[in-house]
C-alpha positions in Angstrom: -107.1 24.7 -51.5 -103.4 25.2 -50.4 -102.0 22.4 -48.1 -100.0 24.2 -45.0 -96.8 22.3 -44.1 -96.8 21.3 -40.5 -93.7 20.5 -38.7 -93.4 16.8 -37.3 -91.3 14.9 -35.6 -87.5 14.4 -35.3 -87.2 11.0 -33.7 -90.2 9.9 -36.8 -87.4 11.3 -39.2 -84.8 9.8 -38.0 -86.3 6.3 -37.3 -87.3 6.3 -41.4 -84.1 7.4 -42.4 -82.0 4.8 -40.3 -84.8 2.0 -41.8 -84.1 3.3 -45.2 -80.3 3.4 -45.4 -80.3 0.2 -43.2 -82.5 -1.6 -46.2 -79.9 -2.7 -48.2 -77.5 -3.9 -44.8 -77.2 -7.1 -42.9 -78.7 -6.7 -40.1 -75.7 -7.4 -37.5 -73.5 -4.7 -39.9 -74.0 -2.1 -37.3 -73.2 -3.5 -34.2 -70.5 -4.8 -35.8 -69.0 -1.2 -36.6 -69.2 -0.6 -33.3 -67.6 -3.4 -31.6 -64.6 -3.1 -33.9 -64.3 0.5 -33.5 -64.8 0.2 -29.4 -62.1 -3.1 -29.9 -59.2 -1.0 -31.8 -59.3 1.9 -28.9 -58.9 -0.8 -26.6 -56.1 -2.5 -28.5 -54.5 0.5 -29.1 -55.1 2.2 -25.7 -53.2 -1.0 -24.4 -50.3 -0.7 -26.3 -49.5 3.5 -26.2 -51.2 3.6 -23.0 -48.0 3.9 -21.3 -46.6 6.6 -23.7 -49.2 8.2 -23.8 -49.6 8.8 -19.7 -45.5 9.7 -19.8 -46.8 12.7 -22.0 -49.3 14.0 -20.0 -48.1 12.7 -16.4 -44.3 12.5 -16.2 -42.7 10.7 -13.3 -41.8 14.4 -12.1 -42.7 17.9 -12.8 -40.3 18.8 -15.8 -41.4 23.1 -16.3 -41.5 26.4 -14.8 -44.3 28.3 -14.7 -43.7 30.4 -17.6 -43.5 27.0 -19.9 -47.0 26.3 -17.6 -48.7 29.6 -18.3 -47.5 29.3 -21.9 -48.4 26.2 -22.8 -51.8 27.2 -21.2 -51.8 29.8 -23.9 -50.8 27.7 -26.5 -53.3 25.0 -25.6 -56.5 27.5 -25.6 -55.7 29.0 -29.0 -55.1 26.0 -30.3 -58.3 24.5 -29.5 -60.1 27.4 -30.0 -58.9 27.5 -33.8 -59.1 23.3 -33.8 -62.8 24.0 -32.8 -63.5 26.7 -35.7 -61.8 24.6 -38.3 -63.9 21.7 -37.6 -67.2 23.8 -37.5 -67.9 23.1 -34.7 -71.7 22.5 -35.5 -72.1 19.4 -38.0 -74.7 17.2 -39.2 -74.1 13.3 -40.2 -74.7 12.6 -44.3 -78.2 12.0 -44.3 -79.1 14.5 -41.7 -77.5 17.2 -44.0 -79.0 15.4 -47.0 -82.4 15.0 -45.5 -83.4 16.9 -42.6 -81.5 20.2 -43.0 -84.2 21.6 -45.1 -86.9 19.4 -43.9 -90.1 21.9 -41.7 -88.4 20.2 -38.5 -87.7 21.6 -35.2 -83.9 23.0 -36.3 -83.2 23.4 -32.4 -84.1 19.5 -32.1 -82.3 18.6 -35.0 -79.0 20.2 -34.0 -79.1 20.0 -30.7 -77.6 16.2 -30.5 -74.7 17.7 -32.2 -73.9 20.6 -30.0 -74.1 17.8 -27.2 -71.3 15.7 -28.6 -69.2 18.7 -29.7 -69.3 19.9 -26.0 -68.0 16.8 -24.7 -65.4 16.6 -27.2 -64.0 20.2 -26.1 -64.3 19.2 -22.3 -62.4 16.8 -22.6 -59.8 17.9 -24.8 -59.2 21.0 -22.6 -59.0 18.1 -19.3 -56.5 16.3 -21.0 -54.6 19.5 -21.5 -55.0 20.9 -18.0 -54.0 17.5 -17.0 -51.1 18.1 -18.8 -49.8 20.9 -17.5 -50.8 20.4 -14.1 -48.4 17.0 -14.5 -46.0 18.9 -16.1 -45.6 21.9 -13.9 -46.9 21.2 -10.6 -44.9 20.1 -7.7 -45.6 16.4 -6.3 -47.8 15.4 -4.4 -50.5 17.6 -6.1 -52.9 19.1 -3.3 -56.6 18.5 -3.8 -57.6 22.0 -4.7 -54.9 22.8 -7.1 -56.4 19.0 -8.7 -58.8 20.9 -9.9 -56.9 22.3 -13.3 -57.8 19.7 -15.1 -61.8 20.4 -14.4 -61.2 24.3 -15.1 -59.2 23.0 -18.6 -62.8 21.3 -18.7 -65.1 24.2 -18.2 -62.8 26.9 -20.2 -62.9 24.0 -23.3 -66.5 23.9 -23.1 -66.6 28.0 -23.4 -64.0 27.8 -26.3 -66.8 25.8 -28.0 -69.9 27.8 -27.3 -67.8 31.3 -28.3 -66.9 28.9 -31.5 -70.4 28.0 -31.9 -71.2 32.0 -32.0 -68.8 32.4 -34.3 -70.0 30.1 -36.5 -73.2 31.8 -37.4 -71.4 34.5 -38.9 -70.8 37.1 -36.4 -69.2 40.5 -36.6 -66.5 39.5 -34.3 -65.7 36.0 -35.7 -62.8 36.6 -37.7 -61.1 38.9 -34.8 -61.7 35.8 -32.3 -59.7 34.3 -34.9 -57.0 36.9 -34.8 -57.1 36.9 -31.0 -56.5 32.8 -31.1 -53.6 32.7 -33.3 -51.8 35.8 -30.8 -52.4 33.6 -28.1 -50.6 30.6 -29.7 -47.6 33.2 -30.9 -47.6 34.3 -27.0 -47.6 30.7 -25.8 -44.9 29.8 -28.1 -42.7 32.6 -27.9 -42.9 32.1 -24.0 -41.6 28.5 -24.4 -38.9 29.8 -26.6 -38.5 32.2 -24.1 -38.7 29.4 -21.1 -35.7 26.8 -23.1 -33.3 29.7 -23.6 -33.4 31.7 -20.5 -33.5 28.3 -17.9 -36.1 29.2 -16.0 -36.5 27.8 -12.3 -39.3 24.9 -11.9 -42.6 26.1 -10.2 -42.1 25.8 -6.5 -44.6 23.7 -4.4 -48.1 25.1 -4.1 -48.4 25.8 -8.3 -51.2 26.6 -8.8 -52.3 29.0 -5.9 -55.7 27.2 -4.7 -57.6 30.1 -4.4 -56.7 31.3 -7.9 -58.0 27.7 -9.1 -61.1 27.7 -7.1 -62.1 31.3 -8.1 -61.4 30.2 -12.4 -63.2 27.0 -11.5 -66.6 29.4 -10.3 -66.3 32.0 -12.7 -66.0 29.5 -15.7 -68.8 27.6 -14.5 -71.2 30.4 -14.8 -70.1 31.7 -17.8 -70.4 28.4 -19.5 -73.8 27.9 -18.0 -74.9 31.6 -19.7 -73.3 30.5 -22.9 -74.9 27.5 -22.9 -78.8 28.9 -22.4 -78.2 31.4 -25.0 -76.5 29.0 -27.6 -79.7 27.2 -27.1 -81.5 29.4 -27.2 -80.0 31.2 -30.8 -79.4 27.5 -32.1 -81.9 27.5 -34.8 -79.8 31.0 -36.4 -77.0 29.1 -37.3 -76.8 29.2 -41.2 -77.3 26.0 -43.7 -74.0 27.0 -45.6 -72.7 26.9 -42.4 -73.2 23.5 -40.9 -73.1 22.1 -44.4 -69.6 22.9 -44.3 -68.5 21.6 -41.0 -70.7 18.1 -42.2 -68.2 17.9 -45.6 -65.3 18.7 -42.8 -66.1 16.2 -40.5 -66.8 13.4 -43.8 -63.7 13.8 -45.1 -62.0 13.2 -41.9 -64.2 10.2 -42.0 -63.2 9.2 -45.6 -59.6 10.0 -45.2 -59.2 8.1 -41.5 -61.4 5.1 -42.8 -59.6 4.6 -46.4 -56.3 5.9 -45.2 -55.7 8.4 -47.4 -54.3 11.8 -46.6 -54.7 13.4 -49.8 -58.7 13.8 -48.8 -57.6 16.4 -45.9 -54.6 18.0 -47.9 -56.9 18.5 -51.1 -59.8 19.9 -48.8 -57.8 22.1 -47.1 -56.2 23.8 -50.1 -59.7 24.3 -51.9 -61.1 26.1 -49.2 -58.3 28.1 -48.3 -58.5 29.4 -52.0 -62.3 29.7 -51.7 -62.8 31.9 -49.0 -59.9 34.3 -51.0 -60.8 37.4 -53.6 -58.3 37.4 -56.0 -56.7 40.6 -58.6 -54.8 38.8 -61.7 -51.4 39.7 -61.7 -48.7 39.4 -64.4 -46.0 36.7 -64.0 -42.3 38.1 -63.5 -41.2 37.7 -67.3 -37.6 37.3 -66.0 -37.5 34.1 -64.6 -39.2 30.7 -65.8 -42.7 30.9 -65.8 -43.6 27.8 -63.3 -40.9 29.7 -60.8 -42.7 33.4 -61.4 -45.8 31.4 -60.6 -44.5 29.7 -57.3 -43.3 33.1 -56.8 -46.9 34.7 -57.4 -48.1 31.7 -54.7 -46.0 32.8 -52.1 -47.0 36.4 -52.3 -50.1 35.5 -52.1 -49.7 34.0 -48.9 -48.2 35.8 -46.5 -50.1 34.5 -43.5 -48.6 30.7 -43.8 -45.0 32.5 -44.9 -45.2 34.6 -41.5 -45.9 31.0 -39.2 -43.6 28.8 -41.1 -40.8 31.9 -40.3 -42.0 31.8 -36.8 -41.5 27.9 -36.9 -37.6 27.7 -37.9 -37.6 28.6 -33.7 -39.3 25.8 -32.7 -36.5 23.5 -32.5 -35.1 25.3 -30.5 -37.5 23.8 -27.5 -35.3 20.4 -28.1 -32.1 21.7 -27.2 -31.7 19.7 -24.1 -32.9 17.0 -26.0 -30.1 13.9 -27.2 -28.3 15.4 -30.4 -29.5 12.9 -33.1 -33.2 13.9 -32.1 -32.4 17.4 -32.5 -31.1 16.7 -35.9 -34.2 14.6 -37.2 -36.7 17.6 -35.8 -34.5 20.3 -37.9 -34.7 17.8 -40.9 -38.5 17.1 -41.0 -39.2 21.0 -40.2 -37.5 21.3 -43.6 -41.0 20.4 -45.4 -43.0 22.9 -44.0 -41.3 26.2 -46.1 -41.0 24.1 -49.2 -45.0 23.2 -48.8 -46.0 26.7 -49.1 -45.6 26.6 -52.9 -46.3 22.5 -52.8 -50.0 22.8 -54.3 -48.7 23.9 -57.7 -47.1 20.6 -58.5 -50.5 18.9 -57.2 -51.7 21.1 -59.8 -49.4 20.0 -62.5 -49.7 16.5 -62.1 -53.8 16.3 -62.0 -53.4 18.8 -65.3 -50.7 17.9 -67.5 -52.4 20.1 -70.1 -51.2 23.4 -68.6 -47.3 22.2 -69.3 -48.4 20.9 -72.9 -49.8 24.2 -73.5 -46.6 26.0 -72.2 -44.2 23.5 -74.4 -42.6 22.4 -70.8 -41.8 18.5 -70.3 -41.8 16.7 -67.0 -38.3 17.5 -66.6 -38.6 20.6 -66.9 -41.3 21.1 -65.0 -40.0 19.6 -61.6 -36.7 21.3 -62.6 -38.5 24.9 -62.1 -40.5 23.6 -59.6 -37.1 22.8 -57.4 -35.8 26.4 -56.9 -38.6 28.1 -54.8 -38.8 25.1 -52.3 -35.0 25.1 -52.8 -34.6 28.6 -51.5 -37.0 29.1 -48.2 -35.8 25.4 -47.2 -32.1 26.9 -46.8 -32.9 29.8 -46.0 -35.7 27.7 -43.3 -32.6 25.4 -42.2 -30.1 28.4 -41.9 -32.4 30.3 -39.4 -33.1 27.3 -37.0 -29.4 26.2 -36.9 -28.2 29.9 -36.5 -30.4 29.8 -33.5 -29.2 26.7 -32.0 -25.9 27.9 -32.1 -26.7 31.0 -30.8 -28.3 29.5 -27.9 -25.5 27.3 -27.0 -27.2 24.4 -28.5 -24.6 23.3 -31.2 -21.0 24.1 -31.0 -19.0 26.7 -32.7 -19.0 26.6 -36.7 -20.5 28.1 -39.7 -24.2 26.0 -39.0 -25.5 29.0 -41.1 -24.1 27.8 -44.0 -25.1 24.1 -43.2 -28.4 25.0 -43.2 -28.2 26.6 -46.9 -26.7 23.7 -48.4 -29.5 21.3 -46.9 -31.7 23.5 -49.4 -31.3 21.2 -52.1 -32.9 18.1 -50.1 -35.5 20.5 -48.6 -36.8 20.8 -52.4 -36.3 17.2 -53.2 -38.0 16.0 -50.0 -40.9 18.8 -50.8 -41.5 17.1 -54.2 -41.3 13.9 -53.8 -44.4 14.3 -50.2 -46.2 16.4 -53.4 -46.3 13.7 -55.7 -47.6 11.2 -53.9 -51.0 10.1 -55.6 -53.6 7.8 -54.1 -53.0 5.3 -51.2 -52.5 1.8 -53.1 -54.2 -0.6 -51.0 -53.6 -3.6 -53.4 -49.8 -4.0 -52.0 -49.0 -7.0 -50.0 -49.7 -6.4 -46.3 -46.8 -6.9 -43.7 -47.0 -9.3 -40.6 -45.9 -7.8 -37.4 -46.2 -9.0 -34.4 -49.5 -7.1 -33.4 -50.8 -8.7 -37.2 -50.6 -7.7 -40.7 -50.2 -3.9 -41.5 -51.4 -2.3 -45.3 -48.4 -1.5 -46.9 -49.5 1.2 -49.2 -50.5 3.5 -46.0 -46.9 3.2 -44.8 -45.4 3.5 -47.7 -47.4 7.0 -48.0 -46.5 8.0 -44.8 -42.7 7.9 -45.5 -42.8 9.5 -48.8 -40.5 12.9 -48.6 -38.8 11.5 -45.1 -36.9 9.2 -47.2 -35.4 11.8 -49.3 -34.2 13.1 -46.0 -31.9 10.6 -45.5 -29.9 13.3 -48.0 -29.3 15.4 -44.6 -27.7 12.2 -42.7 -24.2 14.1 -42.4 -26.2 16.7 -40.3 -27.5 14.3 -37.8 -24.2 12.8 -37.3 -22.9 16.4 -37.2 -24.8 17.3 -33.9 -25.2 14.2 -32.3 -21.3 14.5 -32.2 -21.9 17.7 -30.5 -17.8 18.4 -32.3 -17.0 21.9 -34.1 -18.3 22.1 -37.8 -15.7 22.5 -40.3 -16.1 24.0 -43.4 -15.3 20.1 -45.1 -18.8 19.2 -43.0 -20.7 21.9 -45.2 -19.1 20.7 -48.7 -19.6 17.2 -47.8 -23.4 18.4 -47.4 -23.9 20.3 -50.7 -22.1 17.6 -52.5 -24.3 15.1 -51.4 -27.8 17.6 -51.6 -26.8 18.5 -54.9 -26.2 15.1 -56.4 -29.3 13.4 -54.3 -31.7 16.4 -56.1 -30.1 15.6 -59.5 -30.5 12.2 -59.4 -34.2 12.5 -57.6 -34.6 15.0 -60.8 -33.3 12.4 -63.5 -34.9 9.5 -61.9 -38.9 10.4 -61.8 -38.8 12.6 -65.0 -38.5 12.4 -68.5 -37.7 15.0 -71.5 -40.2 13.5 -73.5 -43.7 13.2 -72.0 -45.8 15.2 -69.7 -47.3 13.5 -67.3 -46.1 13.6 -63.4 -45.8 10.3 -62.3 -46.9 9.8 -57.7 -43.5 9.5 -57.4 
């Protein structure tokens, strides 16, 4: 006689699998979680509360309405994309583990989920119609046109039901995708537009009341029809699916709990490569084999090339900022062109085999390794000063040829962020006056910025705000040069193999 399986209860799930996991746990354990996590967003709500409301509600309305309508642009696709990176349908652990494929109600069973997800967007897109209402709008802010913030609400709970669609593998998914990232390239392009043309500040009565009223109604219906048939289509949302946004949302668990980066950076990477179908190709036999490689990488992705191009015009949104901040934002955007090829020398160092097996030393290794990081740094560097200076940010002076000598410490800077292994969280912690800080976390965070310090002369350059010279530029290279060469000779060796985190 053949048993039928009969669905049961959620909540009798759920109540034996918190009793089971909770077996081995003092009994306090979990209330104590919580008070500590509720405690450190009070603590640190108290002490970046104030910076935190200069961002989002500045003494007085600092933008036009193009920066406002742009950075409304910038601020949906950005969420939207946020919101299909992170799932935006997950499961906890042992719901995954345990219930996923258990003859439960799967509308039940996720339905807990999609209610914290929605409250997560709705409040992320208040915070950012907050933003730019506080930004942009004239003061004092009538009532009606208060109401940005609640439409930022509505449109961010949209975002996540048309993500939630997405999610189970629809048609259209990967041209909502397309259609995010054109309306963060719009956004941005009217920002750059918005810092180089001076446009006039939104005059008083931004944003026209009936205009907010009317987006206020018409997203509060469309939400509400989304919502009843998300509901209602719950249960079609694949395994593989929410599986995927559960290992998402642990790692960013793992990596925030144990402070370790590498968790996201590694994750990241191996699905990026996963979802890719690729043709072997043969290495240009003209150049050194780890460079034709790097070389191969970068062909390969043309997608990161294209936005890390688009990037070098970003600084140019600081260009009424003080001179020295310029120069640190031009610096740090240095790592972003020489990370495109940065996951080969993660490679290298977690498989020291490959360069025993192709006679190369850890010398020789970072040596080729330096050149293709070298190159799109300068050439990185060379395109965001050219544009400063073409702007009327930065004073007369070949800045063009600034930025290709700050190639070198590009490269070195790119390396040394790659190498950095594990978090060690056996170091001696520091005491500060808010109490004692892990050092190894810190120390993390400033690997590659240190290597920076190569590109001081630049900082000093523009906070000067005096004509370059030629003399500036050779006093640059000299010191790139020698910092990469002694970064080169000081973490490698010709005899051995292995990469050291260094």
């Amino acid at each position: 006689m053949t048993a039928t399986a009969h669905p049961v209860s959620v909540a009798e799930l759920r109540r034996w699998l918190r009793r089971t996991q909770s077996a081995h746990r003092e009994r306090g354990e979990t209330l104590g979680n919580v008070y500590f996590a509720v405690l450190f967003v009070l603590i640190v709500g108290g002490i970046v509360h104030k910076q935190i409301l200069a961002v989002v509600w500045p003494a007085e309305a600092n933008a036009s309405e193009l920066a406002g309508y742009s950075l409304m642009l910038v601020l949906t696709g950005g969420l939207y994309l946020t919101l299909r990176r992170l799932g935006p349908l997950a499961l906890s652990r042992p719901a995954a583990s345990w219930l996923l494929t258990a003859p439960v109600s799967r509308r039940r069973l996720l339905l807990p989920s999609l209610w914290v997800a929605l409250i997560g967007a709705a409040v992320a897109g208040a915070a950012g119609g907050l933003t730019v209402l506080g930004h942009v709008a004239a003061r004092p802010v009538p009532g009606a046109d208060g109401l940005l913030p609640l439409v930022g609400s509505l449109l961010g709970g949209a975002l996540l039901l048309v993500a939630l669609g997405a999610q189970a593998e629809r048609r259209w998914s990967s041209w909502s995708d397309r259609a995010a990232s054109v309306l963060v390239a719009a956004g941005l392009a009217g920002l750059l537009a918005d810092s180089a043309l001076g446009a006039p500040r939104a005059e008083p009565g931004w944003p026209a009341e009936p205009v907010v009223t009317t987006l206020a109604v018409a997203l509060l219906v469309l939400v509400v029809g989304l919502l009843l048939a998300a509901v209602r289509r719950l249960a079609g949302t694949p395994n593989e699916r929410i599986l995927e946004a559960s290992k998402t949302a642990g790692t960013l668990f793992d990596s925030a709990y144990g402070v370790e980066p590498s968790f996201i950076t590694e994750m990241v990477e191996r699905r990026y490569w996963a979802h890719r179908k690729l043709r072997s190709r043969r290495l240009w036999h003209r150049v050194p084999v780890l460079v034709a490689q790097d070389l191969l990488m970068l062909r390969r992705r043309p997608g990161r090339v294209l936005w890390v191009a688009a990037a070098a015009t970003l600084p140019v949104l600081l260009g009424n900022a003080p001179g020295w901040v310029v120069g640190l934002a031009v610096l740090a955007g240095g790592l972003l062109p020489g990370g495109v090829t940065a996951g080969t020398i993660r490679t290298d160092a977690g498989n020291p085999f490959m360069l025993r097996l192709l006679g190369l030393s850890s010398y020789e290794a970072i040596k080729q390794r330096l050149w293709v990081p070298g190159v799109l740094s300068g050439l990185w560097y060379a395109v965001a000063l050219g544009l400063l200076q073409a702007l009327g940010d930065l004073p007369a002076g070949p800045w063009w040829a600034l930025g290709l000598a700050l190639g070198p410490v590009g490269a070195a800077a790119t390396m040394r962020r790659s190498r950095v292994g594990f978090v060690d969280n056996g170091l001696m912690p520091l005491d500060t006056p808010m109490g004692s800080m892990s050092t190894g976390p810190v120390l993390n965070a400033v690997a590659g910025l240190d290597v920076l310090l190569l590109g001081l002369p630049v900082i000093v350059l523009i906070a000067v705000g005096e004509p370059l010279t030629w003399t500036g530029v050779l006093v640059q290279i000299a010191l790139g040069v020698l910092g990469a060469r002694a970064y080169l000779h000081a973490t490698t060796e010709k005899d051995r193999v292995e990469l050291s985190g260094r």
